[in-house]
N, C-alpha and C positions, 0 to 999 in steps of 0.2 A: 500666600500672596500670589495675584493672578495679575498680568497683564496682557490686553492682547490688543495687536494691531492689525487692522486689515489692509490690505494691499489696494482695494478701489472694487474688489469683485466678489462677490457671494460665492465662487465656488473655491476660495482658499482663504485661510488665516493662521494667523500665529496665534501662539499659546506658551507665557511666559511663566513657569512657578521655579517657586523659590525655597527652600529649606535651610536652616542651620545645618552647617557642617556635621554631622556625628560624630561626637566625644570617644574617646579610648574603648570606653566601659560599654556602650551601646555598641561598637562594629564588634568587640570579644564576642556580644550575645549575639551575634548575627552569626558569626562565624561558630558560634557551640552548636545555634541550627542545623549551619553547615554539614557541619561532622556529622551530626545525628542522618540526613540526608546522607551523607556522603558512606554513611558506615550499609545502607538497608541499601544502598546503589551496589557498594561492594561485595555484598552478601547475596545478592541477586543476580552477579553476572556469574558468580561461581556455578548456582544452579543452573543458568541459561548455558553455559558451557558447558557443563558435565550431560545434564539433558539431551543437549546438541547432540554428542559425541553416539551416545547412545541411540537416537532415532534414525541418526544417517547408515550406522551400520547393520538397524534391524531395518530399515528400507534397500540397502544395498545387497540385503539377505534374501528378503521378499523377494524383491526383483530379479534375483538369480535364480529362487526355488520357480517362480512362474515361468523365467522364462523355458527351463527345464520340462516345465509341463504343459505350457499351452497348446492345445490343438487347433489346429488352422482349418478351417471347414471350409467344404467344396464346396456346399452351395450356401445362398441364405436364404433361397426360397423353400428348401425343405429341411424338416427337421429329424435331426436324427436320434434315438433313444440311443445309441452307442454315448453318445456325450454329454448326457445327462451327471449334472454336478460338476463335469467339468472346467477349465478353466477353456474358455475359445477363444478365439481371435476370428475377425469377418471384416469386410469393408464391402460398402455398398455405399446407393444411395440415400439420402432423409425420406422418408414418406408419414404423412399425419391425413390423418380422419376427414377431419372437417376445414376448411379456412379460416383462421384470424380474422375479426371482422371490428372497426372502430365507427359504428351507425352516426356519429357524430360528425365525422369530415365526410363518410360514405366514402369507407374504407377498408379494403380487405386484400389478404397475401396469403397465399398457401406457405405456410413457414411456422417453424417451430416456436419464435418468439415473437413477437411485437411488443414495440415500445413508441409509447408518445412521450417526446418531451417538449414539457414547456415552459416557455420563458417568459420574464417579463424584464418591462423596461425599469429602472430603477435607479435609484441614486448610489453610489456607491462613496465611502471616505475611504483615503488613503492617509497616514500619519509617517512624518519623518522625522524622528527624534535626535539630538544632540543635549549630551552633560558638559558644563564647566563649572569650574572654582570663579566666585567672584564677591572680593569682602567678606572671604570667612562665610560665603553660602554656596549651599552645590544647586544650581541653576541647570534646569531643563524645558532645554528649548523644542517646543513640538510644531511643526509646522502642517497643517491638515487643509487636504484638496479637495474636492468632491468631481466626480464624473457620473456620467449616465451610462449603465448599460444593460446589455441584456445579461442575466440573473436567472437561474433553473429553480435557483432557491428563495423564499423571501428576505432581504436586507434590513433587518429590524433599525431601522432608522431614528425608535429612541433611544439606540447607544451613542448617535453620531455625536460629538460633541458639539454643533449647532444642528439644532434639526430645524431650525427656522428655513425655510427657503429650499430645505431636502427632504421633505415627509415623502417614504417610500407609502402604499397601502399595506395595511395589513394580513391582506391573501390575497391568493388568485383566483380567481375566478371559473378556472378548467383546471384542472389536476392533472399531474402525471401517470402513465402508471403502465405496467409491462402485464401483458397477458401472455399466457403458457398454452401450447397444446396440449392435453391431456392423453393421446394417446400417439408416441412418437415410435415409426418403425424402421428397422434396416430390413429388408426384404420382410421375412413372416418374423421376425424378431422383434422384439417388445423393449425398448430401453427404460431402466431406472430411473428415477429422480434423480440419482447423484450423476448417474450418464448424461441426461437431457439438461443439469444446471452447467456442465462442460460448455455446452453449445453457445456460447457467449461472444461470436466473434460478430459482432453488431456491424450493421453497414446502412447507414443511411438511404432512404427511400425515396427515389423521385418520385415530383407530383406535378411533373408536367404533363403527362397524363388525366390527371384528373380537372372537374371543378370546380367552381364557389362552391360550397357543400353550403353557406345560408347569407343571406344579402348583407349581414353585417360582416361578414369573413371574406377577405381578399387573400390568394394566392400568391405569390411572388417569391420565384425559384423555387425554392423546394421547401417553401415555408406556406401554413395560414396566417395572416396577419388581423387580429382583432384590431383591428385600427383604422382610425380616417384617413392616416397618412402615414400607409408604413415606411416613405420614404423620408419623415420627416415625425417619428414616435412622439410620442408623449409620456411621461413617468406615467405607470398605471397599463399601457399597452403589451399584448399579450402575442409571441407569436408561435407556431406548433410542427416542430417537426415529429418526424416519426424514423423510427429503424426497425431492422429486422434481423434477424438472425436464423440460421440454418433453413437454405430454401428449400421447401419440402414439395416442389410440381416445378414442372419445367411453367416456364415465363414468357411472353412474348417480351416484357418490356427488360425483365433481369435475366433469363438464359434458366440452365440445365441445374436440377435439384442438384445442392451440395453434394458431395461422399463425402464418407468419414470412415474412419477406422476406429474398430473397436473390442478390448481386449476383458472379458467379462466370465463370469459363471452364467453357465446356463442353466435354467429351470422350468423345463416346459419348452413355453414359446417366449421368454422373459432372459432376460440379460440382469445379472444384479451382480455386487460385489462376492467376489472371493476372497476369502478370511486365508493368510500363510501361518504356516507353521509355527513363523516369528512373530508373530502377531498382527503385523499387518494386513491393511487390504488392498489388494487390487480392482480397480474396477476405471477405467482407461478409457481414453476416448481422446482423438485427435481428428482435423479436417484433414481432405485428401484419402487418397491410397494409399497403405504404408505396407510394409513388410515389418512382420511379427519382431526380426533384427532391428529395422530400425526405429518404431517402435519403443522398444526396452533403451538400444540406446537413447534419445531423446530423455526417456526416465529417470538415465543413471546421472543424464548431464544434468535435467531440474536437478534432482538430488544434490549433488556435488556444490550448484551451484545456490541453493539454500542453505549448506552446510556451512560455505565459508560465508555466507550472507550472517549468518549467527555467532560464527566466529567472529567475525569483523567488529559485532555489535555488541558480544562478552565481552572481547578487550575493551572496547572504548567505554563500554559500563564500569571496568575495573577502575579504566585512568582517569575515570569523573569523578569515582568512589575514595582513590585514595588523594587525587589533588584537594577534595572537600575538606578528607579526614586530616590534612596537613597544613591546610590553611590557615590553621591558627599561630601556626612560625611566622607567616608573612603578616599578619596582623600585628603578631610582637613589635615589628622590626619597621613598621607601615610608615612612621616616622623620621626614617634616616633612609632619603631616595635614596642613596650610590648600595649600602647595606639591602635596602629591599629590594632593589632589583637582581644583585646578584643571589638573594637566597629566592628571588621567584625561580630565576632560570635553574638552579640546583635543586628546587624540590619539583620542576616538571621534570627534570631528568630522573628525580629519585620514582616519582610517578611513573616513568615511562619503563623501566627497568623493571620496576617492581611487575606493575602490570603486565609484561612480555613474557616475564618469571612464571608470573602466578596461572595465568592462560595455557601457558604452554604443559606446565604441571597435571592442571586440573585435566586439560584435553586428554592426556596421558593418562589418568585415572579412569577417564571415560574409556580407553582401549583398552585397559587392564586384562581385563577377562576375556576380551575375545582376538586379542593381537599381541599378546606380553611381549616380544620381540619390538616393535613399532612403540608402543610405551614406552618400554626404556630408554631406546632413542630420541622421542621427546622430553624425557626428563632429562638426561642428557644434554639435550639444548638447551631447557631452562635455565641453564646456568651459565651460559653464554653472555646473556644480556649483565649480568654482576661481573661477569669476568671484564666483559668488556670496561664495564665503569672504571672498576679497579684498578685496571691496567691505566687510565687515563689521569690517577691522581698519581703527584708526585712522590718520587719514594721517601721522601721524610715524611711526609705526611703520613703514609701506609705506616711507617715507623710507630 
């Protein structure tokens, strides 16, 4: 059953449906779902944790065996066969071959990346849903806005639930799309692909320098606007910025080619990855001047802080996995509110326990082998979070 009411204006409405309540037997099968979910969510944070434990300390290895070895070179305009195969460290500035050039806006930047993007104007829906009980039916109330904006991507506008009155077009008309230098240098130094995909810290391009690039394209700040009236668009209206990254020539209009720093194998006149002992690679690249120290640290602190980024996302994989696998108690009991709400609050607590237990275990099996000391101190504390619970039931209960 649908009912819907509009407010007086095409860009919002309501949207009323209605369902029978779900019987006993129908919420059990939703909830065996559950579990089945809830059990491959469980089984997967164990891996995503034990995994973890393991790549932070073969990256924390890496990164101690390079820093041990890297050689810092005096110049980068000459090369030297002493440090061939080695691991080096150089900072300089960007330098590339040829210019970037976009023939379309009559467009060009000495720089290692260019990017045009572009947008269109477009309809967008927004939805704001509410559930109630009413007569024995579960009612959901959806209320849906529409606005206009600009949009990098097409808004497929036959999902909206009225497309009458909000037809987005089905393409654009100019395309997006990022061109690469092909041959990028730090003095006589050649960088990788995996060095040059670093280079990524975009910065939007003024064009007030430039302009009309064609009688149909209007400029306006730091945009082209395919439009009659960019001040006043129309759905279907296009407009074009562009960015850049890593400036490879000094600029009248942007300033002094970027530096970077950069920590690589060398091969020839090429910079590529170095393969460690522990199996990782190195192959580094930062903006700025840095020293070799700091550098490595910078590495150690990503590291650290992906580590516990993983962590963070193992446990709360566990406490999804076992609240799933338990939710058929509170299903039991769904019946008697004062009963179901006190076993909800006791099996998030039995989830959260578990979960802190199980985490802390597994993390520990992941040091096994390379810290047994630190291990058994996390297992150790695994048992903290049960202690804890214990300690908080009453002692007849414990009885």
């Amino acid at each position: 059953f649908q009912q819907f009411s509009d407010p007086g204006s095409r860009k919002e409405h309501v949207k009323i449906t209605s369902e029978p309540k779900p019987g006993f037997l129908e919420r059990l099968s939703e909830t065996s779902a559950g579990m089945l979910i809830g059990l491959v969510t469980f089984l997967l944070a164990f891996y995503l944790l034990f995994t973890n434990e393991g790549r932070a300390l073969r990256t924390a290895k890496s990164l101690e065996e390079g820093l041990s070895l890297v050689v810092p070179l005096d110049s980068i305009h000459s090369i030297s066969q002493q440090n061939e195969g080695r691991l080096v460290h150089l900072a300089g500035a960007l330098s590339t071959s040829k210019p970037l050039f976009d023939p379309s806006y009559g467009l060009s930047i000495q720089a290692v990346k260019l990017k045009r993007n572009v947008e269109m104007y477009q309809w967008v829906e927004y939805e704001d849903s509410k559930e109630y009980e009413e007569n024995g039916e579960i009612k959901k109330e959806t209320k849906y806005s529409y606005n206009t904006e600009w949009k990098s991507e097409v808004v497929n506008s036959r999902n909206f639930d009225r497309e009458i009155g909000h037809k987005n077009p089905s393409a654009m008309a100019v395309e997006s799309f990022t061109a690469v230098s092909p041959n990028v240098q730090v003095g006589s130094f050649v960088l990788s692909k995996g060095l040059v995909d670093k280079i990524d810290d975009f910065k939007q391009l003024s064009l007030s320098h430039l302009e009309d690039p064609h009688a149909d394209v209007t400029r306006g700040g730091d945009y082209f606007y395919h439009s009659d009236n960019p001040r006043r668009p129309e759905v279907g209206d296009l407009r074009v910025s562009f960015f850049y990254a890593g400036l490879s020539g000094d600029d009248p209009h942007l300033g002094y080619a970027d530096k970077v720093t950069v920590i690589a194998r060398q091969r020839g006149d090429q910079l590529i990855p170095y393969h460690t002992k522990s199996g990782d690679v190195l192959e580094i690249l930062y903006p700025g001047d840095l020293s070799v120290e700091e550098v490595f640290q910078k590495e150690q602190e990503s590291n650290a802080m992906k580590t516990w980024a993983l962590r963070a996302a193992g446990w709360l994989s566990m406490f999804v996995g076992i609240s799933l696998m338990t939710r058929i108690f509170y299903t039991l009991v769904d019946w008697l509110p004062v009963v179901r709400d006190l076993v909800n609050v006791g099996l998030k607590a039995f989830a959260l326990c578990v979960a802190s237990s199980l985490s802390l275990l597994t993390i520990a099996a992941g040091w096994l082998f390379y810290r047994p000391l630190w291990a058994l101190l996390l297992a150790a504390l695994s048992a903290v979070p049960i202690v804890l619970a214990r300690s908080r039931v009453p002692p007849k209960k414990q009885q």
